[in-house]
C-alpha positions as CSV (number, residue, x, y, z in Angstrom):
1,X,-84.6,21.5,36.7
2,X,-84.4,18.4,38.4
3,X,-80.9,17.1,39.7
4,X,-80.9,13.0,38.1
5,X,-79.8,11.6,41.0
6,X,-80.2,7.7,41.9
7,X,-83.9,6.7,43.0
8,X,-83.8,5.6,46.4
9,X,-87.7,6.4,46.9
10,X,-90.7,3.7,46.8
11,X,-93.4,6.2,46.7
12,X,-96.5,6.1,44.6
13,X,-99.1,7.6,43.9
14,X,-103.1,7.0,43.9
15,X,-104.2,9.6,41.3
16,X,-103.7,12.2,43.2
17,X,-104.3,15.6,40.9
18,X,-101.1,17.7,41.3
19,X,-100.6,21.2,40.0
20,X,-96.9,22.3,38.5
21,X,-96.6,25.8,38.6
22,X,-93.6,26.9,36.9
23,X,-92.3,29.3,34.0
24,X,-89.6,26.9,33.1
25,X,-90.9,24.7,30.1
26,X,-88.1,22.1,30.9
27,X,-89.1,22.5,34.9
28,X,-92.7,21.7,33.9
29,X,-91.8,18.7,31.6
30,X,-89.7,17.0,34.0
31,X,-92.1,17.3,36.4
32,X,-95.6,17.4,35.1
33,X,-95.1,15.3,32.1
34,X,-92.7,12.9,33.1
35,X,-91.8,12.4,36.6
36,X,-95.1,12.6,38.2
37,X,-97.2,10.6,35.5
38,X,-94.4,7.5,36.3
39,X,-95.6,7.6,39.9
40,X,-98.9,7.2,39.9
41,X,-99.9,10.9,40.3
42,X,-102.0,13.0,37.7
43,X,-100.2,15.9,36.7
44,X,-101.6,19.6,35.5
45,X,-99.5,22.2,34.9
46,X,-99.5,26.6,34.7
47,X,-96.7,28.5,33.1
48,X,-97.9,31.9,34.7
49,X,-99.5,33.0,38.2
50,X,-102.6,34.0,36.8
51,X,-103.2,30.8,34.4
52,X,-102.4,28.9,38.2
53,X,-104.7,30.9,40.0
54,X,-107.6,30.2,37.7
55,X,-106.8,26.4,37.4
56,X,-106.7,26.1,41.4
57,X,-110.1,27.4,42.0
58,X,-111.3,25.7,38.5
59,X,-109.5,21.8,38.9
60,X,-109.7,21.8,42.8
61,X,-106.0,19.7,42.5
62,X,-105.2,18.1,45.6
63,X,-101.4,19.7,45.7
64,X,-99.5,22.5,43.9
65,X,-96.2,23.0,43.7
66,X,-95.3,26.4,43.2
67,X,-92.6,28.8,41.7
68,X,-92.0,32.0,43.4
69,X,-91.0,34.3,40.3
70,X,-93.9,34.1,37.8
71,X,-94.9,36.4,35.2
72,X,-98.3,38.2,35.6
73,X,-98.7,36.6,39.3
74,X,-95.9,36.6,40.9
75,X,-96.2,33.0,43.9
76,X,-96.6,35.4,46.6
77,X,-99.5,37.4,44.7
78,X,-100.7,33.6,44.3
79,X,-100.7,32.8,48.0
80,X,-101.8,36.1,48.8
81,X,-105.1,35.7,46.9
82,X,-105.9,31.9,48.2
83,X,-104.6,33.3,51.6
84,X,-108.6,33.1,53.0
85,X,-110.3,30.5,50.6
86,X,-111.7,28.3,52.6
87,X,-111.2,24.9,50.4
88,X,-107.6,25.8,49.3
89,X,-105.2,22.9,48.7
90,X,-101.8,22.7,50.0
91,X,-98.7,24.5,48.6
92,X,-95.1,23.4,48.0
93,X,-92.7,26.1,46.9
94,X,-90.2,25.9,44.9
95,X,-87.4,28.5,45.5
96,X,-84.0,29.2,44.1
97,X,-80.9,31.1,46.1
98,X,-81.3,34.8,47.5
99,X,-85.3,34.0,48.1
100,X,-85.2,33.8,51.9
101,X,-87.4,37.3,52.3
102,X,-90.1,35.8,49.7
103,X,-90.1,32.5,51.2
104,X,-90.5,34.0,54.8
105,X,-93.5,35.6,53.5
106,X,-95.2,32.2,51.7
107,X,-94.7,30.6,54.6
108,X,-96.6,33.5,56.8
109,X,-99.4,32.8,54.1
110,X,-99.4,28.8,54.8
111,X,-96.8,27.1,52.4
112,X,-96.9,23.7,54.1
113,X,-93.5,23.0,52.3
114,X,-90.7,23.7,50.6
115,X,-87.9,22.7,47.6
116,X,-84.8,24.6,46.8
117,X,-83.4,24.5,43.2
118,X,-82.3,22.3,42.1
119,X,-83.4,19.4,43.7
120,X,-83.4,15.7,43.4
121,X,-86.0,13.0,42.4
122,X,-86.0,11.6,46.0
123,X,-86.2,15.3,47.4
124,X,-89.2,16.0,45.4
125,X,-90.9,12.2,45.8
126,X,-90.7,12.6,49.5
127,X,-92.0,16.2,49.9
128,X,-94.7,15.2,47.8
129,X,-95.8,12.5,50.4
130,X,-94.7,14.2,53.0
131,X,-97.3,17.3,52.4
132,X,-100.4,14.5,50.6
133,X,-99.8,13.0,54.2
134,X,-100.4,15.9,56.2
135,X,-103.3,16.7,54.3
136,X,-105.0,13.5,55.3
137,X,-104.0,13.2,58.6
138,X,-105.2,16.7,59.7
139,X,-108.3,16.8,61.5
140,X,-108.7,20.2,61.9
141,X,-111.5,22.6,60.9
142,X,-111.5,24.8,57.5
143,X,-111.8,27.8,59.8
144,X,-108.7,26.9,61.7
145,X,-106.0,29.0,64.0
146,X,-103.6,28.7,61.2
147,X,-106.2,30.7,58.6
148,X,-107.0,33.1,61.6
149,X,-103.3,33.7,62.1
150,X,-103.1,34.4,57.9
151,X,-105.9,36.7,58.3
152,X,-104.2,38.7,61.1
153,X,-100.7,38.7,59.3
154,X,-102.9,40.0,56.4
155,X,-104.3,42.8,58.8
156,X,-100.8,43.7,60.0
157,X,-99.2,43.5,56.4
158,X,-101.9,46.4,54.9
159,X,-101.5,48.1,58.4
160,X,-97.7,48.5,57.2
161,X,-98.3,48.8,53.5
162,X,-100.6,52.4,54.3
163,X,-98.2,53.5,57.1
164,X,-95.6,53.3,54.2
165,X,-97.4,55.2,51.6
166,X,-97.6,57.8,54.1
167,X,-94.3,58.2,54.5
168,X,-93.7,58.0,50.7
169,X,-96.6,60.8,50.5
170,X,-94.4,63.3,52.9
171,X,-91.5,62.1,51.3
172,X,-92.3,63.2,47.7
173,X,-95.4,65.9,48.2
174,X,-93.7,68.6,50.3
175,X,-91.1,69.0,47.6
176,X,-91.4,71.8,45.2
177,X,-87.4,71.7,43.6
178,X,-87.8,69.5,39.9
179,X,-84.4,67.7,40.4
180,X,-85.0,66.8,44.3
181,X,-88.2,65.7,43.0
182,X,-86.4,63.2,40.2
183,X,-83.9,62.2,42.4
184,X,-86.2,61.2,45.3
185,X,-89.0,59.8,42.8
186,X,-86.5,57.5,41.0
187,X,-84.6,55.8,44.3
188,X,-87.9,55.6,45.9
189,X,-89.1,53.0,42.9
190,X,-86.3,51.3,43.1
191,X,-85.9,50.6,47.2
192,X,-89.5,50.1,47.3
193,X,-89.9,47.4,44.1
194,X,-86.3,45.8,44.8
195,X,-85.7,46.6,41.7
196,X,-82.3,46.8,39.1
197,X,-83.0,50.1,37.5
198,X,-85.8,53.2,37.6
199,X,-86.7,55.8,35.6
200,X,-88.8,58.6,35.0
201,X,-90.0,59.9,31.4
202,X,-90.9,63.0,31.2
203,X,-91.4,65.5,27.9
204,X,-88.8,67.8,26.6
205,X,-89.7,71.6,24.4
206,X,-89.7,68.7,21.3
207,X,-92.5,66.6,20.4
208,X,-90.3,63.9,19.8
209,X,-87.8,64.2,21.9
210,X,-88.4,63.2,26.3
211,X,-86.4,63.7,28.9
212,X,-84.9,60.3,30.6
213,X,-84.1,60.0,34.0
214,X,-82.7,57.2,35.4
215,X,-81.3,55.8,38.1
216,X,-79.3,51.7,38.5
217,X,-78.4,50.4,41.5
218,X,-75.2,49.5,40.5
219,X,-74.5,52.7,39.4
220,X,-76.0,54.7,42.8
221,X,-76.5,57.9,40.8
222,X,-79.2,60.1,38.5
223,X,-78.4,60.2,34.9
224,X,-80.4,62.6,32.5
225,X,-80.3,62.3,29.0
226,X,-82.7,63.2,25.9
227,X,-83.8,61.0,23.2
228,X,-86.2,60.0,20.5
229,X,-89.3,57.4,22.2
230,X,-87.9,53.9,21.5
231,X,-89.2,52.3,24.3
232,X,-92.5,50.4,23.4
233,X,-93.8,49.9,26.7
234,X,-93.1,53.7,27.9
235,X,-94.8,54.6,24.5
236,X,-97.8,52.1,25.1
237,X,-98.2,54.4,28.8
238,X,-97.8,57.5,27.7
239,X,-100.8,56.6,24.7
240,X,-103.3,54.3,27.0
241,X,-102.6,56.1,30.3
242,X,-102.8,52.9,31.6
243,X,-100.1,50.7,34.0
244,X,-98.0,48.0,31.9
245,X,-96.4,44.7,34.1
246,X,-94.6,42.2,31.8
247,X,-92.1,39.7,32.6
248,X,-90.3,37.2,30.2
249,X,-87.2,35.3,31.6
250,X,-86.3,33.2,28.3
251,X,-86.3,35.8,25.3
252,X,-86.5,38.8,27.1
253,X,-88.3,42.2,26.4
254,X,-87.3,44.8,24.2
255,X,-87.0,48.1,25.8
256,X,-85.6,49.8,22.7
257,X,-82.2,50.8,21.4
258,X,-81.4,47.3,20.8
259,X,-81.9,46.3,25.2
260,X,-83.8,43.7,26.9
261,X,-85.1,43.6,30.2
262,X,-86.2,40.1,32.3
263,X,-89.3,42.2,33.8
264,X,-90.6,45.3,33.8
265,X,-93.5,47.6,35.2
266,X,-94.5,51.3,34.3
267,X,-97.1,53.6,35.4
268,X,-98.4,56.9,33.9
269,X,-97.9,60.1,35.3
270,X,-100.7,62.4,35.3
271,X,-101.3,65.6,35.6
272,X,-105.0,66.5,35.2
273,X,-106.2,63.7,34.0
274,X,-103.7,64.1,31.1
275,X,-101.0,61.4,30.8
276,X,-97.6,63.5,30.7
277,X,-94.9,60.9,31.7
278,X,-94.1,57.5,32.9
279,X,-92.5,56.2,35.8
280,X,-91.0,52.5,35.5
281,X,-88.9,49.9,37.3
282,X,-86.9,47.2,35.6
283,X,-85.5,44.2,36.1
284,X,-82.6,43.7,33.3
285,X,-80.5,40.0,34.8
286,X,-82.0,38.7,37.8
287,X,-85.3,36.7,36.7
288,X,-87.7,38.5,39.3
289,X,-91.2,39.5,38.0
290,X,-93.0,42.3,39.4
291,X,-96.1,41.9,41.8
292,X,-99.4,43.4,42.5
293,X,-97.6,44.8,45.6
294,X,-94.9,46.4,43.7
295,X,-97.5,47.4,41.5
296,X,-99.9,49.4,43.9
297,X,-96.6,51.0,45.5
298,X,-95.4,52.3,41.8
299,X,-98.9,53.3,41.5
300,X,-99.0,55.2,44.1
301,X,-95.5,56.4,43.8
302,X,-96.7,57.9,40.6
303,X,-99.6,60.0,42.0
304,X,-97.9,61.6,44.5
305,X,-95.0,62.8,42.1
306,X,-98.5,63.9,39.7
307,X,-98.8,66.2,42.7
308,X,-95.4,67.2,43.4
309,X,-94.7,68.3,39.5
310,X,-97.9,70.4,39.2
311,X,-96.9,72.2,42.7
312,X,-93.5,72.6,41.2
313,X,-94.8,73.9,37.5
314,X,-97.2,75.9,39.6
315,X,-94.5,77.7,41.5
316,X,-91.8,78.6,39.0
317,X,-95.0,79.8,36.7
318,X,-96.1,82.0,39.4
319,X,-92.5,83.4,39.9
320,X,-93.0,85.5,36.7
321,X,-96.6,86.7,38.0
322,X,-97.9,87.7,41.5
323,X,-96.4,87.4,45.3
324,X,-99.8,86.0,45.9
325,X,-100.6,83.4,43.8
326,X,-97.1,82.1,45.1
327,X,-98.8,82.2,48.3
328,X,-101.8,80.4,47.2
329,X,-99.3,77.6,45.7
330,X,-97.6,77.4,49.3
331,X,-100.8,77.1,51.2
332,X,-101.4,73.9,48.9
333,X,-98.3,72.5,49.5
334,X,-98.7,73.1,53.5
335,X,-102.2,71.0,53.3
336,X,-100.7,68.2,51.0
337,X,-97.6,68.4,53.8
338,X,-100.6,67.9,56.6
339,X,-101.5,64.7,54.7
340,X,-98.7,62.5,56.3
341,X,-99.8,64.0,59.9
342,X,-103.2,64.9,59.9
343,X,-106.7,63.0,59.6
344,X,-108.2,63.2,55.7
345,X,-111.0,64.4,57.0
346,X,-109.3,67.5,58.7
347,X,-107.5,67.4,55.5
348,X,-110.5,67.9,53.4
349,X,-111.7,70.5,55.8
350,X,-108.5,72.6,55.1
351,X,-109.0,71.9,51.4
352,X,-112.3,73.0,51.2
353,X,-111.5,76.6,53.9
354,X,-108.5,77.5,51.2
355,X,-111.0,77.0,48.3
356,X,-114.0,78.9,49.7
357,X,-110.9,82.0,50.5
358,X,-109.3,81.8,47.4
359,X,-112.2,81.9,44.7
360,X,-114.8,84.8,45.7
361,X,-117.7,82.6,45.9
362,X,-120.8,81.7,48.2
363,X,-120.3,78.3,48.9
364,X,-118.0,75.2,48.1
365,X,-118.7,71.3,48.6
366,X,-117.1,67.5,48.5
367,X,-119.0,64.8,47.6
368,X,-118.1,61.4,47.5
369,X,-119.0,58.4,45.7
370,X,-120.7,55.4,47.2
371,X,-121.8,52.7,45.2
372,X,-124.1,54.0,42.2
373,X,-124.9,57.0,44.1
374,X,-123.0,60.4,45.1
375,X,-123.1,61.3,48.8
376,X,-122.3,64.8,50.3
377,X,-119.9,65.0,52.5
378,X,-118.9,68.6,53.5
379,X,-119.1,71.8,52.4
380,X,-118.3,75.9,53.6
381,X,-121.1,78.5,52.9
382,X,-124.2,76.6,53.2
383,X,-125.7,75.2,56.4
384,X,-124.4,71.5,56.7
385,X,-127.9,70.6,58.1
386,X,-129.7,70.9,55.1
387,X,-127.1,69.2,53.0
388,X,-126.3,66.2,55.1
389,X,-128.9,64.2,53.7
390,X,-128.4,64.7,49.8
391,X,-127.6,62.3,47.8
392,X,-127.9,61.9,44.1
393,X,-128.4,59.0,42.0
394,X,-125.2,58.7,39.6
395,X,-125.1,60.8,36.3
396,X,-128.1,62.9,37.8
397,X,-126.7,66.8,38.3
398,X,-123.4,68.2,37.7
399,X,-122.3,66.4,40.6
400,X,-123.6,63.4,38.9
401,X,-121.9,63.7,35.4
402,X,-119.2,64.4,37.0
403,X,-118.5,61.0,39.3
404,X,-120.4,59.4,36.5
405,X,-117.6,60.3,33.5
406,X,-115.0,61.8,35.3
407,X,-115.0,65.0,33.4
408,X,-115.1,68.3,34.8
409,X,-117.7,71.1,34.2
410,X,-118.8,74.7,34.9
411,X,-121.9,77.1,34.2
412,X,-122.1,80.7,34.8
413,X,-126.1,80.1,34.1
414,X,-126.9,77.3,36.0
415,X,-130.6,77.6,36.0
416,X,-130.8,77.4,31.7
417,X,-128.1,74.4,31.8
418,X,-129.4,70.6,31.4
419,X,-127.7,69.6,34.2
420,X,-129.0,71.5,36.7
421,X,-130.5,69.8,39.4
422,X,-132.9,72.0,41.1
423,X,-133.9,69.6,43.8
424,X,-131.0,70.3,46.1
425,X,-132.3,74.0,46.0
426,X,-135.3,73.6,47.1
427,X,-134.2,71.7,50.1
428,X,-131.8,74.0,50.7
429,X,-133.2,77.2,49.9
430,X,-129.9,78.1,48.4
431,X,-129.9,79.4,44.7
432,X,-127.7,78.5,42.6
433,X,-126.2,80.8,39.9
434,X,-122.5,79.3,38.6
435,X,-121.0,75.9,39.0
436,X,-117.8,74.7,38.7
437,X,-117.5,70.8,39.5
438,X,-114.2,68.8,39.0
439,X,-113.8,65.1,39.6
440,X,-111.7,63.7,42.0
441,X,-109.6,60.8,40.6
442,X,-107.0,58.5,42.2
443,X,-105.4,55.9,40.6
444,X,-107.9,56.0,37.6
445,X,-110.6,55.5,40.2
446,X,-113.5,58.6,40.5
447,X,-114.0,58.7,44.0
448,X,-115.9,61.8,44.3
449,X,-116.2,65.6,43.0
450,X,-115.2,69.0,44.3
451,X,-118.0,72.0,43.6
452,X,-117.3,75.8,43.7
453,X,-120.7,78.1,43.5
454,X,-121.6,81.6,42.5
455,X,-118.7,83.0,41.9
456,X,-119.2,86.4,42.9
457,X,-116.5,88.4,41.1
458,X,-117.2,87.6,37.1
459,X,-117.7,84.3,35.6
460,X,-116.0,80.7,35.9
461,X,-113.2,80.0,33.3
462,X,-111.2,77.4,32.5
463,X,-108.5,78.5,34.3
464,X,-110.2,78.0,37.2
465,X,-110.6,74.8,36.3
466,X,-106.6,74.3,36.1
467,X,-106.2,75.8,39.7
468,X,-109.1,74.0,41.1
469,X,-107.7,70.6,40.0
470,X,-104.5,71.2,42.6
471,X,-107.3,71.1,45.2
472,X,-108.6,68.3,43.6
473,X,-105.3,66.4,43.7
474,X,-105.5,66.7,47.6
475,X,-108.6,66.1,48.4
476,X,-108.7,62.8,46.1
477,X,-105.5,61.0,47.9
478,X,-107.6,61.9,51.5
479,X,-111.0,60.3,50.1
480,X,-108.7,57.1,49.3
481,X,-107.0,57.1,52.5
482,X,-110.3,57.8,54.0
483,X,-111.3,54.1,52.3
484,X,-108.1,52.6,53.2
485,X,-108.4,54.0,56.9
């Protein structure tokens, strides 16, 4: 809101277009619809990043003046995605108390300016001319230093950002305890999203019960508690299996039992493919909205606990059974471990030696997706040679239905089956009897498929297919850091 304080300033406008980007209705009618309009200046407005980002690139205006907490967008998100257009305009930012850290980083992105609530009509008038003046005066190309220097603070910032999901990885995958996994999970979420409060969901013996961790900063301690789903954007999660980021800093959003929250952003946690919890960070009094950032670290917060759970499950299962499937379980944990310190491929390599011991079979394979087409990639058990070649167009093969719908299958009579694709026998000379292919999924994303063949000691069964995802698990984070690499 604007501070009415005596008009000292002579400044108008010539038409200039100027873009108010701001969630506060009374921000935006001071400005866009009053202030502005009286001097000369023709005003648009956005209540929301992602309405601003599509009236930039759509209305060209020659100025915006933007908020930093948004819903949808947050400003930085903004920035971050006009960072390298060539033609974009200039930015002012508007910023309230405790931003310094965000405004650091808008100004690393090119923010020419800058206003701190609340300001005054003469603060505002003279930024305004200030940054329209700059504009005009600068003779500099659109490929400048300044845009190079973005594009290597961009290089440096997504050099950091994988460097720190490693760590997270190591942090979360070695662990095989349930609580140490909650614990670490929970404060993880909230240090690396800034936010008030976390908490996991995950289902109790009950249908309608779940179990509740959570943790709040204020509090600096786990609390576990069981209760009936009340929470319509955990329940929304857990039925979609898809991410939910909401923010509303004037009514709020209900969270259930009668709470509201300013912001808020959950992610699914899946264990084969099958949603089984939600992991979700809140903001209940300070009006911060969630960004894409925040988002892709939740994201990936929420894999890696996928992974940690199903070792865990997997290991106090096997405690009832054999001394060594709990060695099997250990080996997997030792390669997800290697994932923090070792290359992916080396990674996949390890993956691929503990599947072709484990299962009694002739040979086992990665493929990986690329484009509309499925590549291979490695294998143990046939000659790489004669496989380094093969590709497949998508859908085409098991392979192929596989990347293609991101369901898994097996045949223990391959030749009969309508997805057999005998081509890749013939070049290989290698016959194929029984097939087991699972997709390997990150983030929602099919990157690529795992194949077991001929099992030599009886036929594939679905429990395979449950012990087979694990690998799965690991060798889809290394394909994705393999892309991020």
């Amino acid at each position: 809101m604007l501070d009415m304080q005596p008009l000292n300033h002579k400044l108008s406008g010539h038409g200039e277009k100027i873009l108010v980007v701001d969630d506060s209705r009374e921000t935006v009618r001071h400005l866009a619809e009053t202030l502005l309009p009286t001097f000369g200046f023709n005003s648009i407005y956005a209540l929301d990043g992602r309405t601003a980002l599509e009236r930039i690139r759509a209305d060209a205006p020659d100025l915006v003046m933007l908020d930093l907490n948004l819903p949808h967008m947050t400003g930085i998100d903004v920035l971050q995605a006009l960072a390298l257009d060539e033609n974009r305009p200039p930015v002012v930012l508007m910023t309230g108390g405790g931003s310094e850290q965000s405004a650091i980083d808008a100004f690393r992105l090119g923010v020419k300016d800058y206003l701190v609530k609340p300001f005054t009509i003469d603060e505002v008038l003279e930024t305004i001319q200030r940054t329209l003046e700059r504009s005009e005066n600068s003779n500099t190309p659109l490929i400048d230093e300044q845009q190079l220097e973005i594009a290597r603070n961009e290089i440096r910032r997504q050099k950091d950002q994988f460097g720190r999901l490693l760590t997270i990885s190591k942090q979360i995958t070695a662990l095989t305890d349930l609580n140490t996994i909650i614990d670490r999970t929970l404060r993880l979420a909230l240090e690396e999203c800034e936010a008030e409060q976390s908490t996991l969901w995950l289902p109790a013996s009950e249908r309608s019960q779940i179990h509740t961790y959570q943790y709040k900063l204020e509090k600096n301690a786990v609390y576990n508690f069981n209760h009936t789903i009340q929470d319509p954007f955990m329940q929304r999660v857990l039925n979609s299996g898809e991410l939910v980021r909401e923010a509303d800093f004037s009514d709020g959003l209900n969270v259930g039992l009668e709470r509201r929250a300013r912001s808020v952003l959950y992610v699914p946690i899946k264990i084969h493919l099958e949603t089984v919890g939600v992991l979700g960070v809140t903001h209940t009094y300070a009006p911060h909205a969630f960004s894409e950032l925040d988002e892709m670290f939740l994201s990936a917060i929420g894999e890696y606990v996928s992974i940690a759970l199903t070792n865990a499950f997997n290991i106090q299962k096997s405690r009832s059974s054999n001394a060594g499937r709990i060695r099997d379980l250990y080996s997997l944990v030792n390669i997800t471990n290697s994932l923090a310190t070792d290359s992916a491929d080396k990674v996949i390599r390890d993956a691929l030696f503990y599947t072709y011991n484990r299962w009694q079979i002739e040979a086992c394979s990665v493929w990986k997706v690329e484009g509309k087409r499925v590549k291979f990639m490695n294998n143990m058990g046939v000659g790489s040679d004669s496989l380094t070649n093969i590709d497949l167009p998508a859908g085409e093969g098991f392979v192929g239905y596989v990347t293609e719908t991101g369901k898994w299958i097996y045949s223990n009579a391959v030749t009969h089956h309508p997805r057999h694709h005998g081509g890749v026998d013939e070049q290989t000379g290698f016959q194929t009897r029984s097939i087991l292919c699972i997709p390997l999924t990150y983030q929602g994303n099919v990157l690529g498929a795992l194949q077991l063949i001929n099992r030599m000691d009886g036929d594939f069964v679905e429990k395979d297919v449950e012990q087979a995802m694990s690998v799965g698990s690991i060798l889809a984070i290394a394909l994705h850091l393999m892309q991020g690499s």
